[in-house]
C-alpha positions as semicolon CSV with decimal commas, in nm:
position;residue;x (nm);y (nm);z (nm)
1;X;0,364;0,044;0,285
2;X;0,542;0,097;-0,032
3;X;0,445;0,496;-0,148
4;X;0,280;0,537;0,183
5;X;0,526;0,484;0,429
6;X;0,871;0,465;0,201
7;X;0,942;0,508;-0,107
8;X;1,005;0,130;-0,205
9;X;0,720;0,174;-0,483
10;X;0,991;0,303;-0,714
11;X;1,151;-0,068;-0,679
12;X;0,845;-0,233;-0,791
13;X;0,889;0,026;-1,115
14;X;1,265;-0,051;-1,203
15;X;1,154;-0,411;-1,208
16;X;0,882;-0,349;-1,402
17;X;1,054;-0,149;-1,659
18;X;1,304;-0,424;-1,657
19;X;1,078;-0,666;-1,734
20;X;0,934;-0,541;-2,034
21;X;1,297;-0,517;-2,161
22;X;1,362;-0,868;-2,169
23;X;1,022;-0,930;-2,300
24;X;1,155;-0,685;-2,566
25;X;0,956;-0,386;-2,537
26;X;0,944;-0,078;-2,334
27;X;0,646;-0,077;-2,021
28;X;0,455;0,286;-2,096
29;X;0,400;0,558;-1,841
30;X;0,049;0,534;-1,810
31;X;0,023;0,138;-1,771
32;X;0,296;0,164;-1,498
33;X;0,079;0,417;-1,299
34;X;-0,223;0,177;-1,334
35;X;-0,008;-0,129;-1,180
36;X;0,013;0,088;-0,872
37;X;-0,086;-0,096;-0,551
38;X;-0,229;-0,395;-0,743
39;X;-0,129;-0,761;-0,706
40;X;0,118;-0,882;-0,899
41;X;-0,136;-1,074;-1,106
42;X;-0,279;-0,736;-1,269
43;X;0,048;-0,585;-1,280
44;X;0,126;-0,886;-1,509
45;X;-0,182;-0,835;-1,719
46;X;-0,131;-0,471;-1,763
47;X;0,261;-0,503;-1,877
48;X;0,175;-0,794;-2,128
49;X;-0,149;-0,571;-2,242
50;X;0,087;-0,246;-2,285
51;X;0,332;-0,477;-2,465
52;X;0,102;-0,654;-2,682
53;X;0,238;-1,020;-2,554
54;X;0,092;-1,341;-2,474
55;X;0,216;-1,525;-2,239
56;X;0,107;-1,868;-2,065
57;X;0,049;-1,941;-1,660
58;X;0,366;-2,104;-1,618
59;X;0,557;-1,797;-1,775
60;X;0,324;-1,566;-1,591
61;X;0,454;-1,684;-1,234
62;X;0,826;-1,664;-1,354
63;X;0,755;-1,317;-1,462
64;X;0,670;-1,228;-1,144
65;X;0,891;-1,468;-0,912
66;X;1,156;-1,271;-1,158
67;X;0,991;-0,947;-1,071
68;X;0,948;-1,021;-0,682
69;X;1,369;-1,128;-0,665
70;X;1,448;-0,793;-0,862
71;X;1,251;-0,605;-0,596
72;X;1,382;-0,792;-0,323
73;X;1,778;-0,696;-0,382
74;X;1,691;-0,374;-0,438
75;X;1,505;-0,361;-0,069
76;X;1,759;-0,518;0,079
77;X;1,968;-0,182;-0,010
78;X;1,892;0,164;0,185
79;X;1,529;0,208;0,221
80;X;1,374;0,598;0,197
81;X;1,095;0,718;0,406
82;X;0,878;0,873;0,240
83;X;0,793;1,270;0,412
84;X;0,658;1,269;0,768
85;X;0,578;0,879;0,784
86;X;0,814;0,834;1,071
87;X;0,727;1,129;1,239
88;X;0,321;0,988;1,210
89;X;0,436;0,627;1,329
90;X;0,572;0,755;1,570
91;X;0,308;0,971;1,703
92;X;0,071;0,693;1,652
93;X;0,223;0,474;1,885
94;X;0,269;0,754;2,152
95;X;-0,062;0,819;2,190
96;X;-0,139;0,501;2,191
97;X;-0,337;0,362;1,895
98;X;-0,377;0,047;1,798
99;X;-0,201;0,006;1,443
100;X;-0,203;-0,204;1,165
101;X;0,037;-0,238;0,824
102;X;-0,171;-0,347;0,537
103;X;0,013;-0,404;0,215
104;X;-0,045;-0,605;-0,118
105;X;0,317;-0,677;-0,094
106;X;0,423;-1,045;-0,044
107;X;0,533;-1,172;0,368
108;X;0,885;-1,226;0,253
109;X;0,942;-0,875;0,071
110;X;0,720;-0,703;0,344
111;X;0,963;-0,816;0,640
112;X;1,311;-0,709;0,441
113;X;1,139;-0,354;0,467
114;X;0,948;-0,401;0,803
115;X;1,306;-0,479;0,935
116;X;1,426;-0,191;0,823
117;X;1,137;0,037;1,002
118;X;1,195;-0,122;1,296
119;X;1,568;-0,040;1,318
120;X;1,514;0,309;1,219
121;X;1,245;0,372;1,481
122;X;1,385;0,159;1,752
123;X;1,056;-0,025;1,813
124;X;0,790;-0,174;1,639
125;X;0,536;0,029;1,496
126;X;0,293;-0,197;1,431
127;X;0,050;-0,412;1,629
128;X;-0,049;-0,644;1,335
129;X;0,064;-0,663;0,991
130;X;-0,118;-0,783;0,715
131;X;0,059;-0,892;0,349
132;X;-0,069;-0,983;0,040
133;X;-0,021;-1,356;0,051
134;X;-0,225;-1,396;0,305
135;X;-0,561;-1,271;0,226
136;X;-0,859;-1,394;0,048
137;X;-0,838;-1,101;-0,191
138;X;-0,613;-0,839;-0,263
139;X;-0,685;-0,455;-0,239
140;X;-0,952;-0,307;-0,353
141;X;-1,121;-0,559;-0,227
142;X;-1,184;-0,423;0,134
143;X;-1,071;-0,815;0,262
144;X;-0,709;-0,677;0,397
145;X;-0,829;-0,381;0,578
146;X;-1,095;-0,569;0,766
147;X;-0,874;-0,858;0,825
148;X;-0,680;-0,591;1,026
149;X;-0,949;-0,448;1,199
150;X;-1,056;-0,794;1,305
151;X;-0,714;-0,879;1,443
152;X;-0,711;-0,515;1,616
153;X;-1,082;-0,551;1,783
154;X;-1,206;-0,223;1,612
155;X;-1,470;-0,123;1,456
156;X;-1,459;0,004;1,083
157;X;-1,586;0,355;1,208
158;X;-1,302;0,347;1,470
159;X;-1,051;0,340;1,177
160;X;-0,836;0,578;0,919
161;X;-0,680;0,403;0,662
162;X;-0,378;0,583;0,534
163;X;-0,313;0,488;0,153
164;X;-0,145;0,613;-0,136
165;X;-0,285;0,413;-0,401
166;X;-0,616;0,394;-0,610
167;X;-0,643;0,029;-0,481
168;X;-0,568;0,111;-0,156
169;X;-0,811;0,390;-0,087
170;X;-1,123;0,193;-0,247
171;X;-1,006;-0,109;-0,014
172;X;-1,004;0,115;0,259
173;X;-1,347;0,319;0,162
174;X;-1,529;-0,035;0,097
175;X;-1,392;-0,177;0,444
176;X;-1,604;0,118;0,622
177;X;-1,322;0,312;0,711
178;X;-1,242;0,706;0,698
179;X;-0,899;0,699;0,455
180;X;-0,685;0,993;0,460
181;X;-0,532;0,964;0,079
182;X;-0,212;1,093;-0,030
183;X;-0,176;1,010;-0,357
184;X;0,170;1,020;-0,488
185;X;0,171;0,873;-0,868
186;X;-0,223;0,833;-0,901
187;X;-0,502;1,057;-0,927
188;X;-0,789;1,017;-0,735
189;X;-1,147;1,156;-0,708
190;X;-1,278;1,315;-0,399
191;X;-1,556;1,075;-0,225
192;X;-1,735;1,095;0,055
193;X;-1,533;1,015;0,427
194;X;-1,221;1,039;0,215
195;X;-0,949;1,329;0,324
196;X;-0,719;1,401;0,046
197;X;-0,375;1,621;0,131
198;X;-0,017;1,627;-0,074
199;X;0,105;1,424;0,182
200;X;0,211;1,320;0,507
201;X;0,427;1,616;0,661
202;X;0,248;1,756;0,967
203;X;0,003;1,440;1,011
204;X;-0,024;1,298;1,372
205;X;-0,266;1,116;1,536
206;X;-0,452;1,445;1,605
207;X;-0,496;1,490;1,250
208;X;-0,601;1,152;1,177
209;X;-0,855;1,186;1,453
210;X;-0,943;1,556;1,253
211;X;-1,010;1,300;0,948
212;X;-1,230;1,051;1,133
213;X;-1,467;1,341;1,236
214;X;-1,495;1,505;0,904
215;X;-1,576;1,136;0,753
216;X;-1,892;1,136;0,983
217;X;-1,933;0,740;0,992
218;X;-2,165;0,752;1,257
219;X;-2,478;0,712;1,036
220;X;-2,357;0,436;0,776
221;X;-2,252;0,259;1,126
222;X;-2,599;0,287;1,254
């Protein structure tokens, strides 16, 4: 969701950033690009380790419940898609596909932006949606992604992952899937039955069904 779909990771960065300033110090470039779809449990342990701080369990989870209600005004404010996501939704659902959203993102912040998809599209793009908080283990552990494909009735070799993030794609890879990557703040290393592009402009379902070919899953299926 957020990078992939809109461009609500930028949120999750202002808080950030904001954080570190009232911890009294300034969150670096490259630590921010490593909290990139992570849980907010790593994104904690990277800020404190970029800022040199120690801080306890109790202050950890009012970090991030401080982080999470910083994100969560800002969502609740014009969300952005991000370049041809619509237009691939959309397409999706027209030719029928069974879809899922699968995003480390909390229920409650995922639904303020799910909301707003589904008012922009005029339907609802998704079959199932899958959120951070309610998963054994958080991308990229490939546990969210085959939560979803149990919930769909597919097979891992039935399914492209779209994902923007490190986490994401290794999640996605691990589940058995074919992922088509487009990696916005991240760089990531070609693999095999990963499809890499600059984004999503001029993606449809028959270019997804382009990427599940070239991943050739039919062996590791077998």
């Amino acid at each position: 969701m957020d990078g992939t779909l809109v461009e609500t990771e930028e949120y999750w960065g202002e808080a950030l950033f904001a954080l570190a300033r009232r911890l009294g110090g300034e969150l670096s470039a490259p630590a921010r690009r490593a909290t990139i779809g992570s849980s907010m449990r790593t994104s904690m342990t990277i800020l404190y380790r970029d800022l040199g701080v120690i801080r306890t369990e109790a202050e950890l989870l009012a970090d991030s419940r401080w982080v999470e209600d910083e994100t969560a005004a800002m969502l609740a404010g014009e969300i952005t898609w991000r370049p041809g996501a619509a237009d691939l939704l959309m397409s999706v659902r027209g030719a029928g596909l069974a879809t899922a959203l699968v995003t480390t993102t909390s229920r409650a912040l995922a639904d303020i932006v799910l909301a707003s998809i589904r008012a922009d599209l005029g339907t609802d793009p998704f079959d199932v949606t899958i959120c951070g908080d309610e998963v054994p283990a958080r991308k990229p552990d490939p546990a969210p992604y085959r939560m979803a494909m149990e919930a769909l009735g597919v097979l891992p070799e039935e399914c492209v992952v779209v994902e923007d993030s490190q986490a994401g794609i290794a999640a996605g890879l691990a589940a058995g899937a074919a992922v088509l990557g487009v990696p916005t703040h991240q760089s990531v290393a070609p693999a095999p039955a990963l499809t890499l592009r600059d984004g999503l402009v001029g993606i449809g379902a028959a270019e997804l069904a382009e990427v599940l070919v070239d991943a050739d899953l039919t062996d590791s299926a077998a």
